[in-house]
Residue frames as a rotation matrix with the C-alpha (Angstrom) as fourth column:
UNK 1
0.293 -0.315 -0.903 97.02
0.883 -0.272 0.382 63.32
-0.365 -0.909 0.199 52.15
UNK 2
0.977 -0.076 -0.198 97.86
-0.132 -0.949 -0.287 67.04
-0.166 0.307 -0.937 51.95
UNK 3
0.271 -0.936 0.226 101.31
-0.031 0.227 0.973 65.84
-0.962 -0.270 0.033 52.07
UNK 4
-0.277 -0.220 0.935 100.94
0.658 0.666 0.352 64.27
-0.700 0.713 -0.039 48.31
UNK 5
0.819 0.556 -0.144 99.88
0.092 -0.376 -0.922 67.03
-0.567 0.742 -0.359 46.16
UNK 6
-0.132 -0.676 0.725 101.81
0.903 0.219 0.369 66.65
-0.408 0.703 0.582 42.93
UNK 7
0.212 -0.222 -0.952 103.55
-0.288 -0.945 0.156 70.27
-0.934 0.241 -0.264 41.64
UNK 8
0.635 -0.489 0.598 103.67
0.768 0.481 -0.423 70.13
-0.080 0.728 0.681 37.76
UNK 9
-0.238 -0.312 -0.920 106.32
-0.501 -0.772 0.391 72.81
-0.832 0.554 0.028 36.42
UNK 10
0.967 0.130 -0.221 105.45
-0.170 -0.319 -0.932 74.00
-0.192 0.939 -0.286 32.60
UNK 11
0.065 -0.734 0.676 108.13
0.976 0.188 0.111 72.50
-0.209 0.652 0.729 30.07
UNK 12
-0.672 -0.312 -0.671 109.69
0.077 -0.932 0.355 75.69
-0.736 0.187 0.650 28.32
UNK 13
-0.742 0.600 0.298 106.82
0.387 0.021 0.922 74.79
0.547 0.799 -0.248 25.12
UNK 14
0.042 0.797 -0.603 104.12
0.998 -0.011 0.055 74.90
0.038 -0.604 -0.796 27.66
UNK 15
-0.026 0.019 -0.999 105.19
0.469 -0.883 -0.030 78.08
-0.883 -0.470 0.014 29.28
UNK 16
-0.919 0.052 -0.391 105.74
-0.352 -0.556 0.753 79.82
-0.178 0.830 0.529 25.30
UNK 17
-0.515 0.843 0.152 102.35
0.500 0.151 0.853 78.38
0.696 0.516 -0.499 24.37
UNK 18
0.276 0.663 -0.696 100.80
0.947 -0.314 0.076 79.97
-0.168 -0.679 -0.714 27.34
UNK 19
-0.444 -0.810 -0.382 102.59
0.631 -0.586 0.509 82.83
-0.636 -0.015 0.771 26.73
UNK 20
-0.911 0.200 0.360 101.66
0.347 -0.098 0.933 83.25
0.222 0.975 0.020 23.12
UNK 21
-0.427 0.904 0.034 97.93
0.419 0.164 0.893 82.91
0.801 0.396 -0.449 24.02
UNK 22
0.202 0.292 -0.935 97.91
0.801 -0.599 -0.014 85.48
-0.564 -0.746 -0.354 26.73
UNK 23
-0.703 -0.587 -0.401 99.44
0.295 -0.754 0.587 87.56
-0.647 0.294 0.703 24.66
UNK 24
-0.857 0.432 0.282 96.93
0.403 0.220 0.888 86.94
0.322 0.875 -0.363 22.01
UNK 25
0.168 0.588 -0.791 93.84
0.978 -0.202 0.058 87.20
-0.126 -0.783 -0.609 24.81
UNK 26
-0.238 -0.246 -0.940 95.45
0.486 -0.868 0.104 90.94
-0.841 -0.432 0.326 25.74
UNK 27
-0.892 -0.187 0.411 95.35
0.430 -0.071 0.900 91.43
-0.139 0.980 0.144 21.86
UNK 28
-0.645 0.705 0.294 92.38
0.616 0.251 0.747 90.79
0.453 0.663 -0.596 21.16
UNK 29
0.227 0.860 -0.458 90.68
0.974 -0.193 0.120 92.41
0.015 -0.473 -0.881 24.04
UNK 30
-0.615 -0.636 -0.466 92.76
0.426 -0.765 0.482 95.54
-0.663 0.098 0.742 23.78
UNK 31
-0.957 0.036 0.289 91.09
0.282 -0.129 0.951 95.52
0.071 0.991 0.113 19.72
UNK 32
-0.405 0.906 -0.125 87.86
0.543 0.348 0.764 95.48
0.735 0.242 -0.633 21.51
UNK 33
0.008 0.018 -1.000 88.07
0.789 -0.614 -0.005 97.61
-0.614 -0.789 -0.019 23.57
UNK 34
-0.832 -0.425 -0.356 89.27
0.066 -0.714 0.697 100.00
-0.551 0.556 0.622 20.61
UNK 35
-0.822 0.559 0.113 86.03
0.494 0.599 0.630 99.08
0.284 0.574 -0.768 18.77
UNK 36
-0.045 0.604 -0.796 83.85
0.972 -0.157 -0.175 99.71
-0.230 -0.782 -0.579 21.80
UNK 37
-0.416 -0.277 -0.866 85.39
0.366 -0.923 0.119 103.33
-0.832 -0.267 0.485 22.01
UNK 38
-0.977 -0.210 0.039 84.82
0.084 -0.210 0.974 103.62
-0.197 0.955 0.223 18.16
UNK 39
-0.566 0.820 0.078 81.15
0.674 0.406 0.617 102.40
0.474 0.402 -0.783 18.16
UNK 40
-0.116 0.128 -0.985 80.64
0.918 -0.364 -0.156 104.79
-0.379 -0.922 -0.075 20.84
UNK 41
-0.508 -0.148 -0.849 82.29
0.131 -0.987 0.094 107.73
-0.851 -0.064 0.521 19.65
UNK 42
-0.930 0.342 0.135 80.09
0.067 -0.203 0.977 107.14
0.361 0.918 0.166 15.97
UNK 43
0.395 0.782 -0.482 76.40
0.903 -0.233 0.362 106.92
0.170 -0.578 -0.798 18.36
UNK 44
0.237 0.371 -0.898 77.40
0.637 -0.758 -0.145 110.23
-0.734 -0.537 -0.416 20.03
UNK 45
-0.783 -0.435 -0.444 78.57
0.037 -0.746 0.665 111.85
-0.621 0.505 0.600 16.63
UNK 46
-0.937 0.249 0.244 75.97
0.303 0.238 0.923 110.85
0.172 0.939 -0.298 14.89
UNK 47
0.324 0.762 -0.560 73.34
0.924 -0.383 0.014 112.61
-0.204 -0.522 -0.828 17.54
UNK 48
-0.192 -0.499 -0.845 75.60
0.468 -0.803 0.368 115.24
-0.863 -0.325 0.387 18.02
UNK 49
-0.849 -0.170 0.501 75.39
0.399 0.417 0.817 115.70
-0.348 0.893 -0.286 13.98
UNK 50
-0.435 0.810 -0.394 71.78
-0.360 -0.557 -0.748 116.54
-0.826 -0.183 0.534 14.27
UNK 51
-0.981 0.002 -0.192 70.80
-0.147 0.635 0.758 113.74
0.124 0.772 -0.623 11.70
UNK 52
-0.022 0.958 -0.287 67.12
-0.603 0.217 0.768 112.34
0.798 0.190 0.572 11.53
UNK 53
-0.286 0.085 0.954 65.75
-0.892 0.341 -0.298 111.05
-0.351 -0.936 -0.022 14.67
UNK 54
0.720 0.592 -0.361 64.81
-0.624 0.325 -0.711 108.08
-0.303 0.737 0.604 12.17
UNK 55
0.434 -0.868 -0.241 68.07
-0.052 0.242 -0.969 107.37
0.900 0.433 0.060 10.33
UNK 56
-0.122 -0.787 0.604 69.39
-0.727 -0.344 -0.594 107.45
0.676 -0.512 -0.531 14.21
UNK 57
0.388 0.527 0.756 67.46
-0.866 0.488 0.104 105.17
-0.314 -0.696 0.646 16.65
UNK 58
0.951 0.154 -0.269 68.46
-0.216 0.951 -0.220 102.32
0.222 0.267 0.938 14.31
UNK 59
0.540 -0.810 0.230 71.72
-0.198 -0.388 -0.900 103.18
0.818 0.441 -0.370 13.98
UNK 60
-0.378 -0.106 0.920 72.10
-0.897 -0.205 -0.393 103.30
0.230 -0.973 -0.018 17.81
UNK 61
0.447 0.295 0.844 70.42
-0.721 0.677 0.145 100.34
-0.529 -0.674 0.516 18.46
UNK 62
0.947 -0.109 -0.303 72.51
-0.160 0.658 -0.736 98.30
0.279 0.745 0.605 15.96
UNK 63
0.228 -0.974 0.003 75.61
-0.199 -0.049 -0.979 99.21
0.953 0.223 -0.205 17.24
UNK 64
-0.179 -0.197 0.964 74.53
-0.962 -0.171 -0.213 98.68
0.207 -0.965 -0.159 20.96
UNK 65
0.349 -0.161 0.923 73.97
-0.597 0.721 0.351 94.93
-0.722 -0.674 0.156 19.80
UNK 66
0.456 -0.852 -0.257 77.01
0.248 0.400 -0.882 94.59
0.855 0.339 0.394 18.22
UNK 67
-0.050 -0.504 0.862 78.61
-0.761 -0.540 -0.360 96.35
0.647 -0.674 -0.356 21.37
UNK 68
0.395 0.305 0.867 76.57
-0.866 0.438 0.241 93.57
-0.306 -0.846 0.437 23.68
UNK 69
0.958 0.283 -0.046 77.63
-0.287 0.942 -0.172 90.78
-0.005 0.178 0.984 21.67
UNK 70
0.409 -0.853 0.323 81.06
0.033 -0.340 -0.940 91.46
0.912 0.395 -0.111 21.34
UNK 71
0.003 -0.069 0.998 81.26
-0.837 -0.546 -0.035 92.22
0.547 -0.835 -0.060 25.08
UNK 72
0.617 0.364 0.698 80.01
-0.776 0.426 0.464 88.84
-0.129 -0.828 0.545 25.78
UNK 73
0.628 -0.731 -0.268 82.26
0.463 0.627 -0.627 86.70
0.626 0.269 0.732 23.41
UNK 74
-0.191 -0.975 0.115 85.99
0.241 -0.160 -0.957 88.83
0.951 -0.155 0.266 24.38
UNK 75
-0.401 -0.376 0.835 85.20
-0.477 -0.693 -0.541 90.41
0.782 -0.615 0.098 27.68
UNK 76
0.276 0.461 0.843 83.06
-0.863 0.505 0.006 87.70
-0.423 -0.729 0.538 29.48
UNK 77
-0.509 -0.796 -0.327 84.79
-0.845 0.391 0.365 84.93
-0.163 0.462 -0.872 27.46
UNK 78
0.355 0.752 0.556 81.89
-0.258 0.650 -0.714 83.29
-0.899 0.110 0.425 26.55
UNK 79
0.337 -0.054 -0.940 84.15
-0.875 0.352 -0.334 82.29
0.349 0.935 0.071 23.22
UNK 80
-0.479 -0.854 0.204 86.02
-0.878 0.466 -0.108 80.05
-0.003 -0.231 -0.973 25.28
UNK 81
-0.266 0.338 -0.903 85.28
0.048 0.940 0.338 76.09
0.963 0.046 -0.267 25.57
UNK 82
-0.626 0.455 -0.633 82.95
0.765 0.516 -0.385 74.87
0.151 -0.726 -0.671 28.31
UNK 83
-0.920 0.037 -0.391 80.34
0.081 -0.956 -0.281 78.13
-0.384 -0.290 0.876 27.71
UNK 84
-0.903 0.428 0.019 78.16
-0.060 -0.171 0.983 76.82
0.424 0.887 0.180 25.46
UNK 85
-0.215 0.840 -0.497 75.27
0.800 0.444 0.403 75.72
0.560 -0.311 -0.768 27.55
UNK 86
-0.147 0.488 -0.860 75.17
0.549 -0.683 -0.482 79.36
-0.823 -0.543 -0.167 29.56
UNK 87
-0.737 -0.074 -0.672 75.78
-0.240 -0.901 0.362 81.10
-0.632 0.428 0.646 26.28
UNK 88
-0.744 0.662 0.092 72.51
0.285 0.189 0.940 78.92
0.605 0.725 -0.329 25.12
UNK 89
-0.031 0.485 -0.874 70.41
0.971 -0.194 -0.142 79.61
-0.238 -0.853 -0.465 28.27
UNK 90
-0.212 -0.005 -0.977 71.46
-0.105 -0.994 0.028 83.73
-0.972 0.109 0.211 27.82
UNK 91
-0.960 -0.238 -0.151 70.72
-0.084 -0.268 0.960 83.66
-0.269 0.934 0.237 23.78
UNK 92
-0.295 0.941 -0.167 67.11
0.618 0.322 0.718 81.87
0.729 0.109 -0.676 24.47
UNK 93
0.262 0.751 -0.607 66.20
0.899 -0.418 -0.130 84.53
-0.352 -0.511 -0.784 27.03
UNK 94
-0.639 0.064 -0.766 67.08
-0.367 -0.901 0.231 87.33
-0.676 0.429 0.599 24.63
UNK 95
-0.990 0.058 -0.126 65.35
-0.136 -0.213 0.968 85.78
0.029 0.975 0.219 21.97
UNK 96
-0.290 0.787 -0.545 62.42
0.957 0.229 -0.177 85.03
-0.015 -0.573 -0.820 24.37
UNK 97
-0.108 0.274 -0.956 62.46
0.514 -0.807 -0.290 88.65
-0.851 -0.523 -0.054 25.65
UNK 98
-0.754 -0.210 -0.622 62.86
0.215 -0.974 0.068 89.86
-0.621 -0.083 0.780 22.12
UNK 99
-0.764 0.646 -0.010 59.45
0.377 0.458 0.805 88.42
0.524 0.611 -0.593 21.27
UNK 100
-0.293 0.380 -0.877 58.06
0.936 -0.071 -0.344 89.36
-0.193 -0.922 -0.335 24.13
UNK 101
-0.488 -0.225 -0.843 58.83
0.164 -0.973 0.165 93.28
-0.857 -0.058 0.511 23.25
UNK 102
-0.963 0.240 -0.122 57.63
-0.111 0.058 0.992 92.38
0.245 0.969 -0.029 19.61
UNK 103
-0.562 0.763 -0.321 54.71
0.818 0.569 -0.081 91.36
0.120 -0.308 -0.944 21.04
UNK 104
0.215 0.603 -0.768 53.51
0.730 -0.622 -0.284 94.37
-0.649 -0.499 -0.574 22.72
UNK 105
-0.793 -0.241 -0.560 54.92
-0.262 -0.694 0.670 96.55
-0.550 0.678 0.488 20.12
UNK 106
-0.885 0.454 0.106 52.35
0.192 0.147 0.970 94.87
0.425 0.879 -0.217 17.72
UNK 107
-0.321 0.853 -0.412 49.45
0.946 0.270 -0.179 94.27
-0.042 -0.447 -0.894 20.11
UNK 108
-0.146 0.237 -0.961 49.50
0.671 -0.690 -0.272 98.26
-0.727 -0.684 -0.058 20.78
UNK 109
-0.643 -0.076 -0.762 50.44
-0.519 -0.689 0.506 99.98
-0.563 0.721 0.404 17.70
UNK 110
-0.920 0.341 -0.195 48.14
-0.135 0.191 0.972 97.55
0.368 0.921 -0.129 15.43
């Protein structure tokens, strides 16, 4: 019955452990967020710079997946428990797709 629904209240541990690990959460995503900005602002300095178009592309594309992976652990909380099975599903269609791209890269240029 709607009557019966059972309210828990949070001991005072409970509530400080939740606490703690929101706090932590904000932390962390805060740091990553700082990161983000950082990884950024080295890609547009390092165009900006006027560096080999060589010594750049990689550069850029290294840091844009560290940027994606990051992004998916702290900001889509794919570190948390119960994630693993989408965060295998999304890891086998990148490593699907980035055969795929290998693929035609070889087929065309060799």
């Amino acid at each position: 019955m709607a009557h019966d629904v059972h309210i828990h209240e949070k001991s005072k541990e409970e509530f400080e452990l939740s606490r703690r690990r929101s706090n932590e959460d904000m932390r962390n995503q805060l740091t990553m967020f700082a990161m983000m900005i950082f990884f950024t602002l080295v890609s547009f300095t390092t165009v900006l710079a006027g560096f080999d178009k060589n010594f750049i592309k990689p550069i850029i594309l290294l840091l844009a997946g560290v940027q994606v992976i990051l992004q998916l652990y702290y900001f889509m909380h794919m570190k948390h428990k119960g994630h693993e099975l989408p965060a295998f599903f999304m890891y086998t269609g990148m490593l699907i797709a980035f055969l795929t791209v290998l693929a035609m890269v070889s087929i065309v240029w060799w």
